[in-house]
KOLVOVO-139237 format. One record per residue (C-alpha): residue number from 1; residue in one letter; x, y, z. Coordinates in steps of 0.05 Angstrom, whole numbers, plus 32768, in hexadecimal, padded with zeros to 4 digits. Last residue first. Example, Ala and Ser with C-alpha at 12.3 -4.5 7.8 and 13.67 -1.06 7.14 Angstrom:
residues 2
i->2 | aa->S | east->8111 | north->7FEB | up->808F;
i->1 | aa->A | east->80F6 | north->7FA6 | up->809C;
***
This chain:
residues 149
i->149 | aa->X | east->8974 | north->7AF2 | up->82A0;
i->148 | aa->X | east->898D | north->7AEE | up->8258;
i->147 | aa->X | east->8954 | north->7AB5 | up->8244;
i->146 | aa->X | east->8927 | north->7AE5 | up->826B;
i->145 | aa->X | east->8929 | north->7B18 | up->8235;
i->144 | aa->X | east->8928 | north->7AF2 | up->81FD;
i->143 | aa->X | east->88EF | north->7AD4 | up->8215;
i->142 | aa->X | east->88CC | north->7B17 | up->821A;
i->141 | aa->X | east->88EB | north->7B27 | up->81CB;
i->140 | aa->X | east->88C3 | north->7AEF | up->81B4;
i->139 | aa->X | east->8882 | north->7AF6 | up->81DA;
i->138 | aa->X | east->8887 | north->7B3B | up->81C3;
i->137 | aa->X | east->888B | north->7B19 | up->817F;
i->136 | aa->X | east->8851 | north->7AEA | up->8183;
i->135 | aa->X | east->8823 | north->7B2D | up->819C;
i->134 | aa->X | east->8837 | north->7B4D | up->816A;
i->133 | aa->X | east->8820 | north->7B1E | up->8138;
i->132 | aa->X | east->87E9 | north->7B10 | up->815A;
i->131 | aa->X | east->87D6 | north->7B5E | up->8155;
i->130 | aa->X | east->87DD | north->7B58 | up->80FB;
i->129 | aa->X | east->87B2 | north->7B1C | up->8100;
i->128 | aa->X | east->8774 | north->7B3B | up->812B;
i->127 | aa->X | east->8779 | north->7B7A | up->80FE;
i->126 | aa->X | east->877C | north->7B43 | up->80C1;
i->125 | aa->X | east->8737 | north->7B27 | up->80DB;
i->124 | aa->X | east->8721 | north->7B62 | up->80EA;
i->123 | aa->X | east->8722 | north->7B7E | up->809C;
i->122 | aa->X | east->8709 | north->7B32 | up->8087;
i->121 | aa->X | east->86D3 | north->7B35 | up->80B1;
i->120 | aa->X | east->86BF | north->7B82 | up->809E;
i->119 | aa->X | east->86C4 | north->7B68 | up->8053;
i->118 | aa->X | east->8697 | north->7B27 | up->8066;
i->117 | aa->X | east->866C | north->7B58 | up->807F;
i->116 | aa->X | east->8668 | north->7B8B | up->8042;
i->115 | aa->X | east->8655 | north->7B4F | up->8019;
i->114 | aa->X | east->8626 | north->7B26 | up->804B;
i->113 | aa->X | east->8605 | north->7B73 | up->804E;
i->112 | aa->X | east->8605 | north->7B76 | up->8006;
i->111 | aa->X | east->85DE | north->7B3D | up->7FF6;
i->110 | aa->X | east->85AD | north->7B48 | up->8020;
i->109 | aa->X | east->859C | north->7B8A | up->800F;
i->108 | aa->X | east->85A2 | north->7B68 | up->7FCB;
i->107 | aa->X | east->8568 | north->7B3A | up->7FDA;
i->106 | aa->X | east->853B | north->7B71 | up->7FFA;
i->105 | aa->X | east->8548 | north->7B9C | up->7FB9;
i->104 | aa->X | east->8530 | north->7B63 | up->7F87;
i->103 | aa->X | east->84FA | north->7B4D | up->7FB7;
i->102 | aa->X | east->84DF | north->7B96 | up->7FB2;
i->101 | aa->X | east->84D5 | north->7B98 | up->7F66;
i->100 | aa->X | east->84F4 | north->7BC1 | up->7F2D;
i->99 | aa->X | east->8532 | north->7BD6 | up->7F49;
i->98 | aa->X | east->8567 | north->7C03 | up->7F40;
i->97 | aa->X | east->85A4 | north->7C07 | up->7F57;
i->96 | aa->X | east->85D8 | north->7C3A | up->7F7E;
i->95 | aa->X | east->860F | north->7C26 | up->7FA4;
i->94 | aa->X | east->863B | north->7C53 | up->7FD5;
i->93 | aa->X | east->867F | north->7C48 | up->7FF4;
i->92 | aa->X | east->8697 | north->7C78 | up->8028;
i->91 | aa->X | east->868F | north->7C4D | up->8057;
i->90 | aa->X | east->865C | north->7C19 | up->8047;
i->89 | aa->X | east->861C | north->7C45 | up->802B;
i->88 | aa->X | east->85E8 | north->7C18 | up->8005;
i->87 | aa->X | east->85B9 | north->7C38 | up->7FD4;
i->86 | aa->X | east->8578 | north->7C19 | up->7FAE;
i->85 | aa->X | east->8543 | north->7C3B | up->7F89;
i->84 | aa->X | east->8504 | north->7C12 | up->7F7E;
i->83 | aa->X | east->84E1 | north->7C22 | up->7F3C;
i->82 | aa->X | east->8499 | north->7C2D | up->7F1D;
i->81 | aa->X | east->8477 | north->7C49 | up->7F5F;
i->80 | aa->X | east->84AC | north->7C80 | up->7F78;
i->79 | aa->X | east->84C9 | north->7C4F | up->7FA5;
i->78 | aa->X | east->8509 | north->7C5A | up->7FD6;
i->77 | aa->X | east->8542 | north->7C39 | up->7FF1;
i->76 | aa->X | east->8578 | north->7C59 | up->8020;
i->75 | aa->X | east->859D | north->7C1C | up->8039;
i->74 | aa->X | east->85D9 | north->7C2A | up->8073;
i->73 | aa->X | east->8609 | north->7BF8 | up->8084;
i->72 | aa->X | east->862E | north->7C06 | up->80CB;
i->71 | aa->X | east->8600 | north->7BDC | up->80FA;
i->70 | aa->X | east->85C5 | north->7BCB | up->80CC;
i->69 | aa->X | east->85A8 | north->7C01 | up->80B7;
i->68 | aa->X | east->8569 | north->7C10 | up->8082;
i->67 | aa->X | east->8547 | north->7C4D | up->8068;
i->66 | aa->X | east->8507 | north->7C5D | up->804B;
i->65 | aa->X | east->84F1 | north->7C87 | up->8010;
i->64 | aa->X | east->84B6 | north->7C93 | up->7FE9;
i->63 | aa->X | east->84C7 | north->7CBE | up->7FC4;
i->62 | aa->X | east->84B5 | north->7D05 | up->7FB6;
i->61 | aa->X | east->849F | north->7D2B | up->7F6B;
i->60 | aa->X | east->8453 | north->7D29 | up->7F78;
i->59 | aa->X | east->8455 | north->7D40 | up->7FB9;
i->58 | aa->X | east->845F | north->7D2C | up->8006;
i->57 | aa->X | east->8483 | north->7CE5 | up->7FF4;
i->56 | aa->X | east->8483 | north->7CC3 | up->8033;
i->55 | aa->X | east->84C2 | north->7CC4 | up->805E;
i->54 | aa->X | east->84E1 | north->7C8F | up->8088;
i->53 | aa->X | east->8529 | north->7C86 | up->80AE;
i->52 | aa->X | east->8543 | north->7C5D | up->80DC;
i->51 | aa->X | east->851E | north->7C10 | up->80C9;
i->50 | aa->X | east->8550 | north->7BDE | up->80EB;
i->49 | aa->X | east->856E | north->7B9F | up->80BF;
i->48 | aa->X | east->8580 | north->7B69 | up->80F5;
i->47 | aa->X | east->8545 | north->7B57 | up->80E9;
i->46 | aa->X | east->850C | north->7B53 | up->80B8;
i->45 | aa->X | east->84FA | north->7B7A | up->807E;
i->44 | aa->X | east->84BA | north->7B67 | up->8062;
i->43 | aa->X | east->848C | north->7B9C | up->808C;
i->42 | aa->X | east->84B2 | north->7BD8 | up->8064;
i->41 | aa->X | east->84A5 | north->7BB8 | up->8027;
i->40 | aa->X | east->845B | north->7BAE | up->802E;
i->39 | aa->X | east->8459 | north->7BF7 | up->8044;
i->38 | aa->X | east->847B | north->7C0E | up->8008;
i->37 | aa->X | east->8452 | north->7BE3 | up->7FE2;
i->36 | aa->X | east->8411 | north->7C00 | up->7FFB;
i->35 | aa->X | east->8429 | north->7C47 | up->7FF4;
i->34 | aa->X | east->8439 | north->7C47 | up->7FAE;
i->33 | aa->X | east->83F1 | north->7C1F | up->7FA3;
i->32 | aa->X | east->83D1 | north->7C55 | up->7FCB;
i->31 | aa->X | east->83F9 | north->7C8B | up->7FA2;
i->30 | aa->X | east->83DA | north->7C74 | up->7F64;
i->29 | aa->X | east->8398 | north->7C69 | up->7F86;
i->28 | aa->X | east->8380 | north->7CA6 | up->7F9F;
i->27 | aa->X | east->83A0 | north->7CC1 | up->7FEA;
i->26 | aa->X | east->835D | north->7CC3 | up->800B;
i->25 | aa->X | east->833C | north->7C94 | up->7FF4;
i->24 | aa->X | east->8376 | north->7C5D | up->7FF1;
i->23 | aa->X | east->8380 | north->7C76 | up->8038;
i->22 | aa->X | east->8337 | north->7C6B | up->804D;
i->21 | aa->X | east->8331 | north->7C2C | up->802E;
i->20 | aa->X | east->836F | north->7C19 | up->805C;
i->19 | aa->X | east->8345 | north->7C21 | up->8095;
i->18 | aa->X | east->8361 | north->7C58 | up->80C0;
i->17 | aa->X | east->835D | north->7C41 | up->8108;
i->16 | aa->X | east->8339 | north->7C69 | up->8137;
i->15 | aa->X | east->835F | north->7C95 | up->8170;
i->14 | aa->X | east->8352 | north->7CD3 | up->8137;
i->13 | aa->X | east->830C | north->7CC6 | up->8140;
i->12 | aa->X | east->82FC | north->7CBB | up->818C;
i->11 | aa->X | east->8327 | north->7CFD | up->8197;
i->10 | aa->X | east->82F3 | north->7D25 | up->8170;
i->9 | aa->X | east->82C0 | north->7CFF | up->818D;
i->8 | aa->X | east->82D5 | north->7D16 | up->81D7;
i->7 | aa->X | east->82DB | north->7D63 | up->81BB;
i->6 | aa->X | east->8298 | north->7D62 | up->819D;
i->5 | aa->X | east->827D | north->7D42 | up->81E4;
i->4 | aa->X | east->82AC | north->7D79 | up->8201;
i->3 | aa->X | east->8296 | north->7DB8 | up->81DA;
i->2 | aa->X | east->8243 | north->7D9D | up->81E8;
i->1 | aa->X | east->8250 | north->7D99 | up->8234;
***
C-alpha cells in the first residue's frame, strides 16, 4: 500500500504544470531569459508558417534552434541569447543573416517567402505560357488538317 501511494504521488507530480518560476530556478537566469524569448518567438509565428523542427540548447556552446516550412521554403533560425541567426533554403539557394531582435527575423521571413513566391509564380506562370503555346499550334496544324479533308 505504501509503494503505490508513493507511486500515485509520483505520477501526481510530473502530471503538474511547471510554473515558470520553477524553470527560471532551475535552468538560472541567463538561459531562462534565452529560453523565454525563444518561446515568445516560437508562439509569434502564425500560419501558414509550420513549426518542423525544435531543439534546445543542451550545453553551454548549443543554440537555440527552431525551424520553419512553409510548403517548399525552409527557415532554420536560432538564438544563442545576444543574436538571432537566420537561414532560408529555396532550392539550392541558401541565405544566411543575422539578427538582433525577433521582429527583425519574423519580418524578413516574411519578406522572403512573398519573394521566393512571386519567383515560383512567375516560374509557372511561363510553364503555363510555354503549354498555350502548344496548345495554339496543335490547334493550328488540327485545322490544317481538316481544311484538306
Amino acid at each position: 500500500m505504501k509503494h503505490l501511494k508513493s507511486y500515485n504521488e509520483s505520477i501526481r507530480d510530473k502530471m503538474t504544470p511547471v510554473s515558470d518560476d520553477d524553470i527560471r530556478n532551475k535552468m538560472g537566469e541567463e538561459k531562462y531569459h534565452i529560453y523565454k524569448a525563444v518561446q515568445d518567438a516560437k508562439d509569434s509565428i502564425k500560419e501558414p508558417f509550420e513549426l518542423v523542427k525544435i531543439q534546445t540548447g543542451r550545453s553551454e556552446d548549443d543554440l537555440y534552434i527552431f525551424g520553419v516550412q512553409i510548403w517548399f521554403l525552409k527557415f532554420i533560425i536560432s538564438y544563442d541569447g545576444g543574436f538571432w541567426y537566420y537561414k532560408v533554403q529555396y532550392n539550392s539557394e541558401n541565405v544566411d543573416i543575422k539578427y538582433r531582435n525577433w521582429i527583425e527575423v519574423y519580418e524578413q521571413m516574411k519578406s522572403d517567402a512573398n519573394k521566393y513566391f512571386n519567383m515560383e509564380i512567375d516560374i509557372i506562370q511561363t510553364e503555363i505560357s510555354r503549354h498555350q503555346n502548344k496548345i495554339d499550334n496543335m490547334n493550328k496544324d488540327l485545322k490544317k488538317v481538316n481544311e484538306l479533308i
